[in-house]
C-alpha positions as CSV (number, residue, x, y, z in Angstrom):
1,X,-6.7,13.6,13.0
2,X,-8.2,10.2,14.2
3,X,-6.2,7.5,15.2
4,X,-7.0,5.5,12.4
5,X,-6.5,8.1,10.2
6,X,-2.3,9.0,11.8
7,X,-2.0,5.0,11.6
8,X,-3.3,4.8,7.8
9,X,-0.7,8.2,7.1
10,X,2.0,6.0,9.1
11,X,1.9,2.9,6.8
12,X,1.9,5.0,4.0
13,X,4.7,6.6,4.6
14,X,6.6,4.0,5.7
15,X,5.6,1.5,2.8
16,X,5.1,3.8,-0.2
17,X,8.3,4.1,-1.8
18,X,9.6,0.6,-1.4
19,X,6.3,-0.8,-2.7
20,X,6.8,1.6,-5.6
21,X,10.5,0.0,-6.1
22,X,9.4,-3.7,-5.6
23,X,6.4,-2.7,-8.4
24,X,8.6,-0.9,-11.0
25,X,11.3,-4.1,-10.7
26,X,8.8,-5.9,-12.4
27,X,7.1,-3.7,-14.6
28,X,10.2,-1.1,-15.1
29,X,7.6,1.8,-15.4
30,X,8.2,4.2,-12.6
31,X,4.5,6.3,-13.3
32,X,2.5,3.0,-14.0
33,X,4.2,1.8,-10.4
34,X,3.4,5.0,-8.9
35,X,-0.7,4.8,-9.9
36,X,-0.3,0.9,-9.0
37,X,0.6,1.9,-5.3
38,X,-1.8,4.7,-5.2
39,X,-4.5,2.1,-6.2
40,X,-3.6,-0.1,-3.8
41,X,-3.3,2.3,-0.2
42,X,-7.1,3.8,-1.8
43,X,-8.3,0.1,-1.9
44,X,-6.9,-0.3,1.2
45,X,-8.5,2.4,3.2
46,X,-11.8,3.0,1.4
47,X,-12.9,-0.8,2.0
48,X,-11.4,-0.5,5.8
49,X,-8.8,-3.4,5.4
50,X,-6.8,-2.6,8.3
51,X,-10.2,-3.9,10.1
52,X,-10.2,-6.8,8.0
53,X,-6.8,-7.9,7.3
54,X,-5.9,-11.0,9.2
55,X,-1.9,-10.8,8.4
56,X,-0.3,-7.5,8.9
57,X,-0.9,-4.8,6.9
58,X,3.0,-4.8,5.9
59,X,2.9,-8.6,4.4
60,X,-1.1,-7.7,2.9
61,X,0.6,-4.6,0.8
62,X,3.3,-6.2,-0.2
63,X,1.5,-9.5,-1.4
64,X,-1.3,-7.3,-2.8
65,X,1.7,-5.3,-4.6
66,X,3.6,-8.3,-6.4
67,X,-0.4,-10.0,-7.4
Protein backbone atom coordinates (compact mmCIF):
# COMPACT_ATOMS: atom_id res chain seq x y z
CA UNK A 1 0.00 0.00 0.00
CA UNK A 2 1.38 3.49 -0.85
CA UNK A 3 1.97 5.97 1.63
CA UNK A 4 -0.77 7.99 0.50
CA UNK A 5 -2.96 5.36 0.39
CA UNK A 6 -2.04 4.01 4.63
CA UNK A 7 -2.38 7.92 5.33
CA UNK A 8 -5.90 8.28 3.53
CA UNK A 9 -6.96 4.58 5.50
CA UNK A 10 -5.50 6.51 8.74
CA UNK A 11 -7.79 9.58 8.59
CA UNK A 12 -10.56 7.50 7.87
CA UNK A 13 -10.40 5.50 10.54
CA UNK A 14 -9.67 7.96 12.87
CA UNK A 15 -12.39 10.46 11.70
CA UNK A 16 -15.26 8.23 10.50
CA UNK A 17 -17.38 7.62 13.34
CA UNK A 18 -17.24 10.89 15.01
CA UNK A 19 -17.98 12.64 11.76
CA UNK A 20 -20.86 10.22 11.45
CA UNK A 21 -22.09 11.42 15.15
CA UNK A 22 -21.46 15.16 14.56
CA UNK A 23 -23.67 14.54 11.10
CA UNK A 24 -26.57 12.44 12.61
CA UNK A 25 -26.85 15.32 15.61
CA UNK A 26 -28.12 17.43 13.08
CA UNK A 27 -29.93 15.45 10.79
CA UNK A 28 -30.86 12.48 13.48
CA UNK A 29 -30.64 9.91 10.58
CA UNK A 30 -27.96 7.44 11.38
CA UNK A 31 -28.01 5.73 7.36
CA UNK A 32 -28.44 9.32 5.62
CA UNK A 33 -25.17 10.34 8.05
CA UNK A 34 -23.52 7.21 7.20
CA UNK A 35 -23.80 7.91 3.04
CA UNK A 36 -23.03 11.75 3.99
CA UNK A 37 -19.53 10.59 5.43
CA UNK A 38 -18.93 8.13 2.73
CA UNK A 39 -19.54 11.01 0.28
CA UNK A 40 -17.45 13.15 1.81
CA UNK A 41 -13.85 10.75 2.38
CA UNK A 42 -14.78 9.70 -1.72
CA UNK A 43 -14.74 13.47 -2.51
CA UNK A 44 -11.91 13.77 -0.59
CA UNK A 45 -9.64 11.19 -2.10
CA UNK A 46 -10.88 11.05 -5.71
CA UNK A 47 -10.20 14.89 -6.24
CA UNK A 48 -6.68 14.51 -4.21
CA UNK A 49 -7.56 17.06 -1.41
CA UNK A 50 -5.05 16.00 1.02
CA UNK A 51 -2.70 17.76 -1.90
CA UNK A 52 -4.86 20.62 -1.88
CA UNK A 53 -6.14 21.30 1.40
CA UNK A 54 -4.46 24.30 3.02
CA UNK A 55 -5.96 23.56 6.70
CA UNK A 56 -5.58 20.17 7.97
CA UNK A 57 -7.40 17.56 6.83
CA UNK A 58 -9.04 17.05 10.39
CA UNK A 59 -10.63 20.80 10.52
CA UNK A 60 -11.43 20.40 6.26
CA UNK A 61 -13.67 17.13 7.23
CA UNK A 62 -15.16 18.37 9.80
CA UNK A 63 -16.09 21.86 8.29
CA UNK A 64 -17.01 20.00 5.06
CA UNK A 65 -19.25 17.65 7.38
CA UNK A 66 -21.36 20.45 9.30
CA UNK A 67 -21.75 22.58 5.44
Amino acid sequence: MRKKEREFKQLFIDHYEKLCAVVNKMIQDPHASQDLINDLFVHYWENNLSEKVKVSPDAYLYRAAVN
